[in-house]
N, CA, C and O atoms as a CHARMM CRD file, in Angstrom:
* protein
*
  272
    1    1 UNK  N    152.34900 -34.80800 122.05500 PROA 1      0.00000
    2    1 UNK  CA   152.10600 -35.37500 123.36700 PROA 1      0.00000
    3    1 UNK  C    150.80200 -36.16100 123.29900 PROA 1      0.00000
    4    1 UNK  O    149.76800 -35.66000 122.85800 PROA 1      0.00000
    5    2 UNK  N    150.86600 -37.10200 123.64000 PROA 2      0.00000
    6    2 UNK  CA   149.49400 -38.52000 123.71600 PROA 2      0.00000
    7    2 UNK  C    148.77600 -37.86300 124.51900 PROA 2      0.00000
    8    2 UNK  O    149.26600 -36.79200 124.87900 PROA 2      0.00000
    9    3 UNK  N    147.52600 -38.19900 125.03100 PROA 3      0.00000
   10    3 UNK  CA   146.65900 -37.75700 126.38400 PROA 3      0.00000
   11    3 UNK  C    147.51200 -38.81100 127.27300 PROA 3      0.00000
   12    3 UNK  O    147.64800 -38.16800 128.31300 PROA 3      0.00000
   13    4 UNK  N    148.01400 -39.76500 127.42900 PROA 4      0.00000
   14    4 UNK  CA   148.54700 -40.51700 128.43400 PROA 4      0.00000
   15    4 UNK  C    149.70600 -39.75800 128.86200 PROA 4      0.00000
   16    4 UNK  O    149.91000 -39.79400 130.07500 PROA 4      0.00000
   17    5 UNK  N    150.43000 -39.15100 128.23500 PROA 5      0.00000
   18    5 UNK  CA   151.34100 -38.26200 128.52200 PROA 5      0.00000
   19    5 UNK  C    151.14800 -36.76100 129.27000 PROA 5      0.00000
   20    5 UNK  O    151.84900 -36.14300 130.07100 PROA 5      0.00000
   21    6 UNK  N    149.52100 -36.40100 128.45000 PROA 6      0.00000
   22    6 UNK  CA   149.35800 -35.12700 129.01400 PROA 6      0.00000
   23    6 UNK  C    149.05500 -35.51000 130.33800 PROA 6      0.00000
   24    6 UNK  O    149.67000 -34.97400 131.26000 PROA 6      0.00000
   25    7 UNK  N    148.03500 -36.52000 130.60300 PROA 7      0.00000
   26    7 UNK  CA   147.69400 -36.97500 132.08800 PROA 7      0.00000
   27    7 UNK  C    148.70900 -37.20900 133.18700 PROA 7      0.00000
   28    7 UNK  O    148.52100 -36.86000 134.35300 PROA 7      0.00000
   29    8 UNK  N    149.70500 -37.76900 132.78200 PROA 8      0.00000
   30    8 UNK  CA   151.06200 -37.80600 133.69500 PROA 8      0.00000
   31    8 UNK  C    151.77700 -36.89800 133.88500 PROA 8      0.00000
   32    8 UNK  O    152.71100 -36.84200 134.68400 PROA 8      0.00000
   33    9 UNK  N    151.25500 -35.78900 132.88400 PROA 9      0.00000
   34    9 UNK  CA   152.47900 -34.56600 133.40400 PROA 9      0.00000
   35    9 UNK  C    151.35400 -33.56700 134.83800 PROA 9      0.00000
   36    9 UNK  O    151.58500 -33.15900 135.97600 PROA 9      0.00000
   37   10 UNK  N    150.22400 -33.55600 133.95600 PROA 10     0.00000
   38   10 UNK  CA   148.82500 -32.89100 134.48400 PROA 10     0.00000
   39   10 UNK  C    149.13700 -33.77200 136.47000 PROA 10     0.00000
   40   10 UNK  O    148.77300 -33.20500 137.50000 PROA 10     0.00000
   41   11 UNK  N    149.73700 -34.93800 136.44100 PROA 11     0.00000
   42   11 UNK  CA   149.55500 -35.71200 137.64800 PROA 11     0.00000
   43   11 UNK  C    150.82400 -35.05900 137.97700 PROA 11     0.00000
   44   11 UNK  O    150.75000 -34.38500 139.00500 PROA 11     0.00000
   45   12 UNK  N    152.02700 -35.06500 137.37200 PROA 12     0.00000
   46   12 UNK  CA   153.13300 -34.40200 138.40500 PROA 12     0.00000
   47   12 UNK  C    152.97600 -32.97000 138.98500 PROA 12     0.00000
   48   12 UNK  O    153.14600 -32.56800 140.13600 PROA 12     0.00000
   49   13 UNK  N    152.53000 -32.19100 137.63600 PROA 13     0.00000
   50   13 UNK  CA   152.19400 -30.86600 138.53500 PROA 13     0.00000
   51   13 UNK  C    151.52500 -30.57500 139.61600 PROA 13     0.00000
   52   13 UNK  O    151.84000 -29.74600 140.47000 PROA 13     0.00000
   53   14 UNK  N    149.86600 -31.78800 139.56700 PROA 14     0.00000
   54   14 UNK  CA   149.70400 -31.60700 140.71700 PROA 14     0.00000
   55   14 UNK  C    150.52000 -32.08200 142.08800 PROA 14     0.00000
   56   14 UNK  O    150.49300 -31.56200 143.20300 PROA 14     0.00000
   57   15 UNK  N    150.88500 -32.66300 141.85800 PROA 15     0.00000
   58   15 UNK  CA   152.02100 -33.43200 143.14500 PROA 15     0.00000
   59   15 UNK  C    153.18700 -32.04700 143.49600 PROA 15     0.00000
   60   15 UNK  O    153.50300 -31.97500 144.68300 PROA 15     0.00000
   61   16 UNK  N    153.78700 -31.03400 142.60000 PROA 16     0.00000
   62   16 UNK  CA   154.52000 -30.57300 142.59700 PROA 16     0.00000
   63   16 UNK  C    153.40800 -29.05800 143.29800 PROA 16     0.00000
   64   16 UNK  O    153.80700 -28.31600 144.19600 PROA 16     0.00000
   65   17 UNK  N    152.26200 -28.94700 142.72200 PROA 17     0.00000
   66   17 UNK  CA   152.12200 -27.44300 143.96300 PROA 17     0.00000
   67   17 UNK  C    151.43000 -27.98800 144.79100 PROA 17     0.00000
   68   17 UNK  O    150.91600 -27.17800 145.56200 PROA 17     0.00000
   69   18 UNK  N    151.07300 -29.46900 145.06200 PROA 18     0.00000
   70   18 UNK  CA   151.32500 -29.52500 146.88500 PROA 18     0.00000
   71   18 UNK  C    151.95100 -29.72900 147.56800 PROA 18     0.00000
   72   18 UNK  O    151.68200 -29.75600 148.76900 PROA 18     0.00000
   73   19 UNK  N    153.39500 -30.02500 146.90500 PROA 19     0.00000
   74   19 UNK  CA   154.65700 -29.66800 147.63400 PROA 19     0.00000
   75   19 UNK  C    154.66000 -28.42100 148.37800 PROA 19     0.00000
   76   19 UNK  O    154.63800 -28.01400 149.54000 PROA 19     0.00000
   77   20 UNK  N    154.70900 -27.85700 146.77700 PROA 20     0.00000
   78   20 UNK  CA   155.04300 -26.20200 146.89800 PROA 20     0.00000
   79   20 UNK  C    154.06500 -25.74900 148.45400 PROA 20     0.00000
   80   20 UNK  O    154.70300 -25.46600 149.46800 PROA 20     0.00000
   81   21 UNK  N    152.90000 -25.73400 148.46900 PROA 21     0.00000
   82   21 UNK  CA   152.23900 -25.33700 149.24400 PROA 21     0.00000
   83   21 UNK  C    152.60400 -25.62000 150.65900 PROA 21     0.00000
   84   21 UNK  O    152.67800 -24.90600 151.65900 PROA 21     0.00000
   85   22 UNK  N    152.86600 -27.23600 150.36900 PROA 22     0.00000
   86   22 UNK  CA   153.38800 -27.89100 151.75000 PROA 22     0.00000
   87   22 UNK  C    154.75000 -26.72900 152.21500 PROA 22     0.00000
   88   22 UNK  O    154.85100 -25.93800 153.15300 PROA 22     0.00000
   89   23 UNK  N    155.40000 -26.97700 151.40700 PROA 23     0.00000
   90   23 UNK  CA   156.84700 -25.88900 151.85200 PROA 23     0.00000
   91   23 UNK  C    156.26600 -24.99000 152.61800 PROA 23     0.00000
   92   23 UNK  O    156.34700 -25.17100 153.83300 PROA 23     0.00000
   93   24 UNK  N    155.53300 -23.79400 152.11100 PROA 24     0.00000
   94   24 UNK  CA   155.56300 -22.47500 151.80600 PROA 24     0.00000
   95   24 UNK  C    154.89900 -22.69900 153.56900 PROA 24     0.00000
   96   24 UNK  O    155.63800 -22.39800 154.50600 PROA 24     0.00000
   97   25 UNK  N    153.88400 -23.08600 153.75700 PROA 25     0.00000
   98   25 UNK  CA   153.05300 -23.44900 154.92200 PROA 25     0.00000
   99   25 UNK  C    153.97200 -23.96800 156.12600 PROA 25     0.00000
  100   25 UNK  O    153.86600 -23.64000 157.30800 PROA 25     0.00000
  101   26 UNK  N    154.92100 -24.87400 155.54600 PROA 26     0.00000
  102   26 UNK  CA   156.03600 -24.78500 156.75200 PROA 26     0.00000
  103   26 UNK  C    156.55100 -23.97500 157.42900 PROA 26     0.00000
  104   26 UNK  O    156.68400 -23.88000 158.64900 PROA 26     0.00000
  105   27 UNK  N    157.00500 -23.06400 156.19000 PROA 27     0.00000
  106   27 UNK  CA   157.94900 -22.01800 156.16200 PROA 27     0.00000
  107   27 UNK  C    157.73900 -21.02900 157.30700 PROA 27     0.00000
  108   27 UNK  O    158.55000 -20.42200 158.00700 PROA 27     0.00000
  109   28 UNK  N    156.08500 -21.05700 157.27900 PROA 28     0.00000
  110   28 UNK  CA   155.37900 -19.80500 157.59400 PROA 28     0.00000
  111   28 UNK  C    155.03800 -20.22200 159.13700 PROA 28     0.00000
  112   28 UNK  O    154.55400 -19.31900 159.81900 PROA 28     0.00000
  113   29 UNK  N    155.25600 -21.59900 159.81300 PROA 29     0.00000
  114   29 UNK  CA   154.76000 -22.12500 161.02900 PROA 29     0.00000
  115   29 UNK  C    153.78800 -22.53800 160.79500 PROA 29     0.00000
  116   29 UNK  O    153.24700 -22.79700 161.87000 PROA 29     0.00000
  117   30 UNK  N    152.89900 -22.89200 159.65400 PROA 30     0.00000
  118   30 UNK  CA   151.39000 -22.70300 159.74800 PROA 30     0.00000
  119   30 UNK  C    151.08100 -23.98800 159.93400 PROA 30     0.00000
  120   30 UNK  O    152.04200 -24.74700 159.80800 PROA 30     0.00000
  121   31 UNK  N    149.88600 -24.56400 160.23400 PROA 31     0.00000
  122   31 UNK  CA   149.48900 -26.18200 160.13600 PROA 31     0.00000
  123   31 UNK  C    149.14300 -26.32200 158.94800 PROA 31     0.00000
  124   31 UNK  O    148.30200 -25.58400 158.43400 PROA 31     0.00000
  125   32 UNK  N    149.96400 -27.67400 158.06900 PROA 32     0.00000
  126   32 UNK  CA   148.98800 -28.17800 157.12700 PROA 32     0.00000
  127   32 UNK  C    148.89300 -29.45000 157.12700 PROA 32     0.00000
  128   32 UNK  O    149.75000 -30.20600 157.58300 PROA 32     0.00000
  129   33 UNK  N    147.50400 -29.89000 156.45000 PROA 33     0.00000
  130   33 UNK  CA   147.35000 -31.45100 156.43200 PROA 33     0.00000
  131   33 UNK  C    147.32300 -31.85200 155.37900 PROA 33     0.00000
  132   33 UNK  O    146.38400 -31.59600 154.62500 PROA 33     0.00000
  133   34 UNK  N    148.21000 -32.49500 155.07800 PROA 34     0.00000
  134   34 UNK  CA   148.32600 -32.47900 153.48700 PROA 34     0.00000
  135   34 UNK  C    146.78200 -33.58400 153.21100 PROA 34     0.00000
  136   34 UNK  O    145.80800 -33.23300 152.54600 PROA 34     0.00000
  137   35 UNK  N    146.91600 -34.78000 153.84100 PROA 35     0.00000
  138   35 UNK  CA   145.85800 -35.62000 153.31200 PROA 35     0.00000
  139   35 UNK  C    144.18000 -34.86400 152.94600 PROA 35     0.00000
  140   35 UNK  O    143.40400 -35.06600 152.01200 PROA 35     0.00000
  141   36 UNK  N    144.10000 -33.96600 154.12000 PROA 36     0.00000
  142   36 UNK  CA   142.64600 -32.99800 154.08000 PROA 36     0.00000
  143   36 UNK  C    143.08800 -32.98900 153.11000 PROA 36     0.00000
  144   36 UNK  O    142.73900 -33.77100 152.22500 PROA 36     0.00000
  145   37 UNK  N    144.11500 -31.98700 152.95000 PROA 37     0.00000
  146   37 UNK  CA   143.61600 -30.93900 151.58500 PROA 37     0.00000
  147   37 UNK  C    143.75400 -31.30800 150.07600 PROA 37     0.00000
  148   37 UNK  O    143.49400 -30.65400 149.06600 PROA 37     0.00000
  149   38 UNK  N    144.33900 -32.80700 150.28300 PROA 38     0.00000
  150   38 UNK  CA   144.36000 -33.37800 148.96100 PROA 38     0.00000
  151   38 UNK  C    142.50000 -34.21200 148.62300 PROA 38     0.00000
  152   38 UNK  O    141.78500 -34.41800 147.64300 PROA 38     0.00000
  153   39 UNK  N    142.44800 -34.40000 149.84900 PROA 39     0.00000
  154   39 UNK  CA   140.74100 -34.69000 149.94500 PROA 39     0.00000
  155   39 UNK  C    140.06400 -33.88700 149.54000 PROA 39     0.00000
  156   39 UNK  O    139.41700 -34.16600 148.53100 PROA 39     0.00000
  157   40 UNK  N    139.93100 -32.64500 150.10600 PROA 40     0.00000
  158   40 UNK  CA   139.25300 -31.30700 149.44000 PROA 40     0.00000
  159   40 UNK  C    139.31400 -30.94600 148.42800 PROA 40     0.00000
  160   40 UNK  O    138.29100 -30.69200 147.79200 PROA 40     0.00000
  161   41 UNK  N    140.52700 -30.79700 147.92400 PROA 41     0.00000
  162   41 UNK  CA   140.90500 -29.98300 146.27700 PROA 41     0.00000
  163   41 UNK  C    141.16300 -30.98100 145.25500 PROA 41     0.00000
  164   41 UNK  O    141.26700 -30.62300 144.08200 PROA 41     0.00000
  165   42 UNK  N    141.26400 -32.07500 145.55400 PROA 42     0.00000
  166   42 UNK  CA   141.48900 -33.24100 144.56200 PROA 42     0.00000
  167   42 UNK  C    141.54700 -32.44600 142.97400 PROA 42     0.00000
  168   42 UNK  O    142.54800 -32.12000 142.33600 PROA 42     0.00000
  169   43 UNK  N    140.26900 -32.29800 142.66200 PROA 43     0.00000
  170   43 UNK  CA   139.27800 -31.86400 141.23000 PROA 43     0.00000
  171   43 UNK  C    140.01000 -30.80900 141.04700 PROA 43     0.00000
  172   43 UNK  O    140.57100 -30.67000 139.96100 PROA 43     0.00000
  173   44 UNK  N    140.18400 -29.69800 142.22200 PROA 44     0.00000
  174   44 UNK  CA   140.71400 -28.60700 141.55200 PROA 44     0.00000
  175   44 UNK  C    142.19300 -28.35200 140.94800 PROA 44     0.00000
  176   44 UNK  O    142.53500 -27.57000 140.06100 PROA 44     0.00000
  177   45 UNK  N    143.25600 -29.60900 142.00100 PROA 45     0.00000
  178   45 UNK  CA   144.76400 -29.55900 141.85700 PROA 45     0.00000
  179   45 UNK  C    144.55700 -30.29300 140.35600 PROA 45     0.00000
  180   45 UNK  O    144.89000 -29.56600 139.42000 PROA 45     0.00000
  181   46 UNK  N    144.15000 -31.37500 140.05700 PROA 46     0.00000
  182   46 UNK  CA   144.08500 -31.98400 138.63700 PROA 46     0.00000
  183   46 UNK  C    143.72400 -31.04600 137.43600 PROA 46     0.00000
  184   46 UNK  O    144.30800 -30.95800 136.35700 PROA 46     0.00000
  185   47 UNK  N    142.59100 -30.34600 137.89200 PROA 47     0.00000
  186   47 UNK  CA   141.82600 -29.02400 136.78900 PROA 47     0.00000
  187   47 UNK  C    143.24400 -28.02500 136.51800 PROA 47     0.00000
  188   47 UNK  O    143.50300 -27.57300 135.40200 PROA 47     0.00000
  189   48 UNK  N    143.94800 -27.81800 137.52200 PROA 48     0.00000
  190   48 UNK  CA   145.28100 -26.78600 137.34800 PROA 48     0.00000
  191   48 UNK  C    145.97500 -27.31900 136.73800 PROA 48     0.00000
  192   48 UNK  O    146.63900 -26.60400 135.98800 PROA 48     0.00000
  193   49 UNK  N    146.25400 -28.90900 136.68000 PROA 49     0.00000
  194   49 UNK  CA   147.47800 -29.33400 136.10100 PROA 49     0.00000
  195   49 UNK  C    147.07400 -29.28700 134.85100 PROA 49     0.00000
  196   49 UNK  O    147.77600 -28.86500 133.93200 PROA 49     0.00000
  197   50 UNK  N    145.42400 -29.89800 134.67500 PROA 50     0.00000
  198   50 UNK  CA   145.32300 -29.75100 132.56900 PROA 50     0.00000
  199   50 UNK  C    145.42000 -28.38600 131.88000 PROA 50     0.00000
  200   50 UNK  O    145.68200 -28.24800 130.68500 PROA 50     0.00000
  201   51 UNK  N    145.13100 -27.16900 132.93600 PROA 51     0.00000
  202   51 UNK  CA   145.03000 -26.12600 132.56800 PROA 51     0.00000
  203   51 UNK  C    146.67600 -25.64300 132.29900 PROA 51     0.00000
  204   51 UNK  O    147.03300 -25.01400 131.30300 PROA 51     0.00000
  205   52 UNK  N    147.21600 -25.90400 132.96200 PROA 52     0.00000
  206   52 UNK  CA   148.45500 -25.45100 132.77500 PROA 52     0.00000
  207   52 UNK  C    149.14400 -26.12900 131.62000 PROA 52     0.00000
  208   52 UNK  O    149.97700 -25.42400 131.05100 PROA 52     0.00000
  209   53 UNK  N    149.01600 -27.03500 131.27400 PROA 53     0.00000
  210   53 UNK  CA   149.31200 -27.56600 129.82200 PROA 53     0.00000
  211   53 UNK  C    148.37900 -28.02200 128.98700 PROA 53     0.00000
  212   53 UNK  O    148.41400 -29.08600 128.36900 PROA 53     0.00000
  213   54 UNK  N    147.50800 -27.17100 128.97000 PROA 54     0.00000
  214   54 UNK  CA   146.64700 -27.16300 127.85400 PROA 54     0.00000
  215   54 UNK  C    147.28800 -26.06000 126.99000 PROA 54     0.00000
  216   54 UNK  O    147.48300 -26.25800 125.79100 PROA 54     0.00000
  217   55 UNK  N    147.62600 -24.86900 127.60600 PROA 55     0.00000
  218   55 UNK  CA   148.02400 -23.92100 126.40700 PROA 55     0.00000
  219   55 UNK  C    149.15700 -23.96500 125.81500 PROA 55     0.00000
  220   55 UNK  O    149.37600 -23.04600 125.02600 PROA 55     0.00000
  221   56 UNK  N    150.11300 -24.91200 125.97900 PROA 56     0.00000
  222   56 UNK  CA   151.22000 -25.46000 125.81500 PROA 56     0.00000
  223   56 UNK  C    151.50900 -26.23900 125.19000 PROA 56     0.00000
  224   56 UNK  O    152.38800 -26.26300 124.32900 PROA 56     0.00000
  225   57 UNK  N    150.52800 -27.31800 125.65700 PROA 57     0.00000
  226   57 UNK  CA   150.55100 -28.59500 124.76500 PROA 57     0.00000
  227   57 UNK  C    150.12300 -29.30200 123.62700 PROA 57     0.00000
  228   57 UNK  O    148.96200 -28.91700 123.76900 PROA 57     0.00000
  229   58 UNK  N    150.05800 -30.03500 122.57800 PROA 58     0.00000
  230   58 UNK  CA   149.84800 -30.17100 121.78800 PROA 58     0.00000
  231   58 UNK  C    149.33600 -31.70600 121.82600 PROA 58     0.00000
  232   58 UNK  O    150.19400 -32.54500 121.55000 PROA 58     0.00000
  233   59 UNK  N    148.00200 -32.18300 122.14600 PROA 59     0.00000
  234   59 UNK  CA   147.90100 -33.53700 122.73900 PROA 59     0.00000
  235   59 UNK  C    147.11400 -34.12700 121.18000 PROA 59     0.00000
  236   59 UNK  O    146.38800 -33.47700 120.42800 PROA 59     0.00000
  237   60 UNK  N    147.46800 -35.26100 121.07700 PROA 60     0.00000
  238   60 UNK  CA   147.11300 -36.12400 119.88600 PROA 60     0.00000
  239   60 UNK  C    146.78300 -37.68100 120.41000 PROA 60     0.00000
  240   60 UNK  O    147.59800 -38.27100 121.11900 PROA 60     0.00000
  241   61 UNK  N    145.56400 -38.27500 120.01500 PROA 61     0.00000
  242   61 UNK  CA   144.98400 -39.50200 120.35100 PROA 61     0.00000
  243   61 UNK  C    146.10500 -40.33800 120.25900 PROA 61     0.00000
  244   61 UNK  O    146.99400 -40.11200 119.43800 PROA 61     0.00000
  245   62 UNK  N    146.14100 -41.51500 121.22100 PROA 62     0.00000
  246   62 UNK  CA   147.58900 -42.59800 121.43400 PROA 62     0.00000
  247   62 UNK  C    147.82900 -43.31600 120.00500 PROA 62     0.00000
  248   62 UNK  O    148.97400 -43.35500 119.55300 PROA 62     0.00000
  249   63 UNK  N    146.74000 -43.89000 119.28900 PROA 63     0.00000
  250   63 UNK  CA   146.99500 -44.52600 117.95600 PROA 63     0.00000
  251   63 UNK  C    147.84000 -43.40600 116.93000 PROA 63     0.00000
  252   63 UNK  O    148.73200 -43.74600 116.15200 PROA 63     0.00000
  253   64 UNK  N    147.41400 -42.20500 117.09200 PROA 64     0.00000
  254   64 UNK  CA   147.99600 -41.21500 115.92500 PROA 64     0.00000
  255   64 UNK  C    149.19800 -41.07400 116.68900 PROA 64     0.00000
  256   64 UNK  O    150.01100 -41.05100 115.76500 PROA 64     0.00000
  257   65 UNK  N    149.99900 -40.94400 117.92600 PROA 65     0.00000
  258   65 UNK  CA   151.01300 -40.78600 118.29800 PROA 65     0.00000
  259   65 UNK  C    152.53500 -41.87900 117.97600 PROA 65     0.00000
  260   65 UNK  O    153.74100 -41.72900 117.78200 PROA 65     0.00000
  261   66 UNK  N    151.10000 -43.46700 118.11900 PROA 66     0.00000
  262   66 UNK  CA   152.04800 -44.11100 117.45900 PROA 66     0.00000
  263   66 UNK  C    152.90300 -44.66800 116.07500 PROA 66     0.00000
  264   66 UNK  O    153.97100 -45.22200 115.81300 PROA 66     0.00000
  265   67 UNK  N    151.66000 -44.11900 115.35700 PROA 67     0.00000
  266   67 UNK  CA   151.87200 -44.00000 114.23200 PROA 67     0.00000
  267   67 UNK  C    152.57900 -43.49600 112.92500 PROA 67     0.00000
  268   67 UNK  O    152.65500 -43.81500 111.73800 PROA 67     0.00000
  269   68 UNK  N    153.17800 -42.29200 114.00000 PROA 68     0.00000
  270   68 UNK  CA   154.24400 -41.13600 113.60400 PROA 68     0.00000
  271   68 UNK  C    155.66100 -41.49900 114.07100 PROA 68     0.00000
  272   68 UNK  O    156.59800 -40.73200 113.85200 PROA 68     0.00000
């Protein structure tokens, strides 16, 4: 996996647990704002997504990716 690759997956996950959250917060009646809280947690939803495929992934600089 390139870092351009890890970054785009690192970007869907985050998109995917503020879904999740969005749901769950529906579910429950609760108010959410999605824009706040993408304002607020920005750093942290991105930090989850590298974390979550960091132990997974196997990321290699774009020149060595293409090269193979």
């Amino acid at each position: 996996m390139t870092h351009l690759d890890f970054t785009h997956h690192a970007l869907d996950l985050r998109s995917a647990v503020i879904a999740a959250i969005e749901v769950y917060m529906v579910r429950q009646g609760l108010a959410f704002n999605r824009v706040s809280f993408i304002e607020q947690k920005e750093t942290d939803l991105i930090q989850l997504g590298k974390e979550a495929l960091f132990y997974g992934a196997e990321v290699v600089p774009e020149d060595l990716a293409l090269a193979s």
